[in-house]
C-alpha positions, -999 to +999 in steps of 0.1 A: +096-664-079+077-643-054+040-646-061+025-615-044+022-587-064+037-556-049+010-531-028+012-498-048+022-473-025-004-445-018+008-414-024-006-384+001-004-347-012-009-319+013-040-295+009-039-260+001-043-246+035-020-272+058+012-260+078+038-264+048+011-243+023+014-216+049+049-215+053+054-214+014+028-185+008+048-165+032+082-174+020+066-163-009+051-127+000+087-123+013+103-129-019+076-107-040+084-082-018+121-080-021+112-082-061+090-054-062+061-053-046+072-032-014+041-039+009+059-036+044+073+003+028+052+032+049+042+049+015+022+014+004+005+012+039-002+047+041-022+044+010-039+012+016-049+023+050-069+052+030-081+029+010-095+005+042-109+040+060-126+048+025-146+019+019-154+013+052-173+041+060-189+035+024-227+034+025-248+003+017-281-003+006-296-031-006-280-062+017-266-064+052-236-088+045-214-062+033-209-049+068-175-025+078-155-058+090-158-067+053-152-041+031-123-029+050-107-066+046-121-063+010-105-032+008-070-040+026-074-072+001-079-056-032-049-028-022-022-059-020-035-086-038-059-073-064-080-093-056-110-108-021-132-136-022-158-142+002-181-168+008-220-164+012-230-177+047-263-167+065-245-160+090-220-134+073-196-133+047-167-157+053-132-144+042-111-170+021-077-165+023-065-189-007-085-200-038-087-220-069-112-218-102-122-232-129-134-213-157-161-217-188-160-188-217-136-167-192-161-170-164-157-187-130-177-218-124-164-235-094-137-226-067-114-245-042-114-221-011-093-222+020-109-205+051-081-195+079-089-213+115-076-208+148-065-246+149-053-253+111-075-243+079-097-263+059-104-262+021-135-273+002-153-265-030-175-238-039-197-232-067-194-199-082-229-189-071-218-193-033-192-167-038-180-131-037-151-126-061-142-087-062-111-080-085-089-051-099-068-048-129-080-071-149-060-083-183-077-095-212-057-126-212-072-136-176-097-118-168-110-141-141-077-126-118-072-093-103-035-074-102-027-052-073-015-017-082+021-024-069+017-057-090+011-032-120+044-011-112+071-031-103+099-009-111+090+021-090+083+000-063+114-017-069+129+012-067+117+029-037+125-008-017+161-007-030+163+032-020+150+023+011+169-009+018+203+008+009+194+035+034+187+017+062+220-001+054+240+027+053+226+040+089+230+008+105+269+001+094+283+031+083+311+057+104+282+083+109+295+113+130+332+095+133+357+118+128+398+114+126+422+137+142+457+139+134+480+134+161+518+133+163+537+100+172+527+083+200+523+049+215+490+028+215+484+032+250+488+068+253+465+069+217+435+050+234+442+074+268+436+102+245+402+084+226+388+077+259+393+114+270+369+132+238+344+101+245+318+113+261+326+149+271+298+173+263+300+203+270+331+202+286+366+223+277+390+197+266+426+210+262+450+192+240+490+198+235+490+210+197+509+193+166+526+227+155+561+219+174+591+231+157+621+203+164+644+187+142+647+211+110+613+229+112+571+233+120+554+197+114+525+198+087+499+232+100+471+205+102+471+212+142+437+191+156+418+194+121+395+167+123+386+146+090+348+137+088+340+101+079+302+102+074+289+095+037+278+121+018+244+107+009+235+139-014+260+132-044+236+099-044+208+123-048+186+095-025+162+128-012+151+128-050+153+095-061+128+084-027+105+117-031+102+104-067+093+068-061+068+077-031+049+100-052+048+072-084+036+049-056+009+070-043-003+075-082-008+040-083-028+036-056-048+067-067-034+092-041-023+126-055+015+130-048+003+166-032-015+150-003+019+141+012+041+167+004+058+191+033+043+223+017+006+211+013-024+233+023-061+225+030-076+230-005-050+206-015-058+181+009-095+186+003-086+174-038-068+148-032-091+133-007-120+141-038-094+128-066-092+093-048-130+089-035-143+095-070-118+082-094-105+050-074-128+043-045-161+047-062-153+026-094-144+000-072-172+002-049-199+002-082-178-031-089-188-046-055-219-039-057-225-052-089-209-082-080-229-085-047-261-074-071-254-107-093-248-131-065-274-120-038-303-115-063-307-076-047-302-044-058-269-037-036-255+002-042-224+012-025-218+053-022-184+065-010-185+100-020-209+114+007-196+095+034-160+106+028-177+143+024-154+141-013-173+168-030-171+206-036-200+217-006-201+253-018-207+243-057-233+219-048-250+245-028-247+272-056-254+246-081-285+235-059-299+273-063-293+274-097-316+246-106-343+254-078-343+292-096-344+271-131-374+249-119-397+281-104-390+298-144-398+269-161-429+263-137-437+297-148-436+297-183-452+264-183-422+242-191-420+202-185-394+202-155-387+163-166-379+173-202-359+205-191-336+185-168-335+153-198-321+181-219-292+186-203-284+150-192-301+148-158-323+117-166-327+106-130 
């Protein structure tokens, strides 16, 4: 009989922001990556770096925590994850680069953030109140998480890392430029003589004995030195198309017109598509910011990307801004309200 009762053991779990959590969240990105997600391709980075440039140079009023440092990781955040969180220091805003919530009628409550350190992370808990959560692509069934725009297309972006990956494949093992040229029977030694004599001579006159000899019967085969070309013919695969295609569906999810990056652009082009993606995607999520940053810092915070970025037609605004000075002196003339004129047609503010 042994009359000691047995010590439970004490079982340790490791936090959210140790060496082994790190290790996984990359293994992870990796795998995401391969499935669909395509951050490390040049067309994703191209458009998230306009996306970092464009809210960075955003202007803010109303608060001094959402400095350039911050929206361009808020930006660089929101491109590949969907999602940023922040934490509200007096010191600054304090990136978190792994969270937890918990939720009451679809809003957050509470979080469990990890901050990034030099020497190892550390995780704690955060009321909701303390933080900055800035999201994208929203569903309806969660709308407490954001979805990054390659999230949101996984096919094309499967599809342009599979065109990719096949590509660079192909140019790293296949016979490109090898050629094979007949030659009559010979031995070994005198076929490797002959290899080593083409390799390497550029520009050089290389004279060879021909293969049309006429022995034993009649002419050998008129095939004299015509080489055969080993390369892959990459066009029957039509991979031009298919990686033109999936680019340009990549840069429409990420807001970019496809014309900004094609080879026969002009200025006027460029000029819309730098407009198309500073009003349509950058300031939408810039009015979420700063309604976010409104709610949690208790000050009216505004956040304008469209006259930094210049995205806006200068010669209608100037025509349009001597159209309504001519339009205020008539009404001021013919005794007209200038505040009910301009309510008519919308212009409240």
């Amino acid at each position: 009989m042994w009359p000691f009762k047995k010590k439970a053991a004490e079982e340790t779990r490791s936090s959210g922001s140790g060496f082994t959590a790190e290790i996984m969240a990359a293994r992870e990105s990796y795998i995401s990556g391969r499935r669909g997600i395509a951050e490390l391709t040049a067309t994703a980075q191209g458009a998230v770096t306009l996306w970092e440039g464009g809210l960075g140079l955003a202007d803010v009023s109303g608060t001094d925590l959402l400095d350039r440092r911050s929206l361009t990781l808020c930006a660089r955040s929101l491109a590949l994850r969907g999602e940023a969180l922040f934490l509200i220091r007096d010191a600054g805003l304090v990136p978190c680069s792994d969270w937890d919530l918990k939720t009451r009628d679809g809003r957050p409550t509470a979080y469990r953030v990890s901050v990034s350190e030099a020497g190892g992370g550390r995780t704690f808990t955060a009321l909701a109140a303390e933080v900055l959560h800035f999201r994208i692509g929203c569903d309806v069934a969660a709308p407490y998480y954001g979805t990054a725009p390659l999230k949101r297309a996984q096919l094309t972006a499967g599809l342009l890392n599979a065109v990719e990956t096949a590509l660079a494949e192909v140019f790293e093992t296949a016979p490109l430029a090898s050629q094979i040229v007949p030659f009559p029977e010979a031995p070994q030694t005198d076929l490797e003589v002959m290899a080593r004599g083409f390799r390497g001579n550029r520009g050089k006159v290389l004279i060879r004995e021909s293969v049309n000899v006429a022995a034993a019967g009649g002419p050998a085969p008129m095939q004299d030195w015509k080489p055969h070309d080993l390369s892959p013919d990459l066009s029957k695969a039509m991979t031009r198309e298919t990686l033109a295609a999936a680019r340009d569906a990549i840069n429409m999810a990420f807001g970019v017109l496809p014309g900004l990056t094609a080879p026969a652009t002009t200025g006027p082009m460029v000029r819309e598509a730098q407009r198309h993606l500073a009003q349509w995607v950058l300031q939408p999520i810039a009015t979420g910011i700063a309604e976010e940053a409104t709610d949690k810092l208790g000050s009216a915070v505004i956040l304008d990307v469209m006259r930094p970025l210049q995205a806006f037609d200068a010669s209608g605004r100037a025509r349009a801004l001597g159209a309504v000075v001519q339009t205020l002196a008539l009404a001021k003339e013919a005794g007209v309200d200038p505040d009910i004129a301009m309510k008519l047609v919308g212009w409240e503010d």
